[in-house]
N, C-alpha and C positions, 0 to 999 in steps of 0.2 A: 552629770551626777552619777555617783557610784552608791551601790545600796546591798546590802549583805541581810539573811535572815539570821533569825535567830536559833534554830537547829542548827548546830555542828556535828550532829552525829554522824551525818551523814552529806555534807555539804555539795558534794561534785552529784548528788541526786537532786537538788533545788529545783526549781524554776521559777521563773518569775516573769512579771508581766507588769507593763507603766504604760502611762497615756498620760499625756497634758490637758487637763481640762481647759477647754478655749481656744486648743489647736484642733486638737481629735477625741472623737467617742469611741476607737475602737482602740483596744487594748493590742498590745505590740508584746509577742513571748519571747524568751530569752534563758538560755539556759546557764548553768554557774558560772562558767565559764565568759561569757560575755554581760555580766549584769552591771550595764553601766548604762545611762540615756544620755544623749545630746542634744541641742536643740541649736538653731542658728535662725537668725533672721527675723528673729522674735519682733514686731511690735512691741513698742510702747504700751502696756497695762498690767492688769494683775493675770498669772494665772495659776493653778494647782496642780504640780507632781503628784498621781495617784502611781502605790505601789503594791500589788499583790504579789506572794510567796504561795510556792506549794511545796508541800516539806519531803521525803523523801517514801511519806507511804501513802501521799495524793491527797492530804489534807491540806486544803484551799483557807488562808488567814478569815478570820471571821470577817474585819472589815482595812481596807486599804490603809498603807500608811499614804499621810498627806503632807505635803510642803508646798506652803505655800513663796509665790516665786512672783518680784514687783521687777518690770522692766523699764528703768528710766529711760526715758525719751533723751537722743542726739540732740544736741545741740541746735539743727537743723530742722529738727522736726517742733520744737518748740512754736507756740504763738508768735512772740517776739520777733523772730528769725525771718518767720512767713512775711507778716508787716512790713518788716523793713526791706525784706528783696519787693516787695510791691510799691513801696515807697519809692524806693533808688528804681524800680523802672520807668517810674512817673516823672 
């Protein structure tokens, strides 16, 4: 995820800061220059991108942007899937 504020007066003074609600409680900084999250290895469920900005004279956004982010389950991790390798071992 890539995420930009909304000051461009002064853009290369930003900063920012994201955490995944459901992986982590602590917030992760980042300056303009790298303002992108990644995430890998996610389980299967829901979780929420939180995004604060600090603008270029240390005014902190009132409240985070949120996206919310659904990880469908492999094929393999399905009900189904479990069942039937337990079946076919039987």
């Amino acid at each position: 995820m890539e995420f930009a504020s909304s000051d461009f007066s002064a853009p290369a003074s930003n900063r920012y800061a994201y955490r995944l609600v459901g992986v982590s409680t602590d917030w992760v900084e980042v300056d303009a220059d790298h303002r992108h999250a990644g995430f890998g290895n996610l389980w299967p469920g829901k979780y929420e991108l939180e995004v604060r900005t600090t603008n270029r004279v240390g005014e902190v956004s009132a409240e985070p942007a949120r996206l919310e982010i659904h990880v469908a389950p492999k094929y393999w991790q399905r009900p189904w899937f479990v069942i039937g390798l337990f079946a076919l071992a039987f």
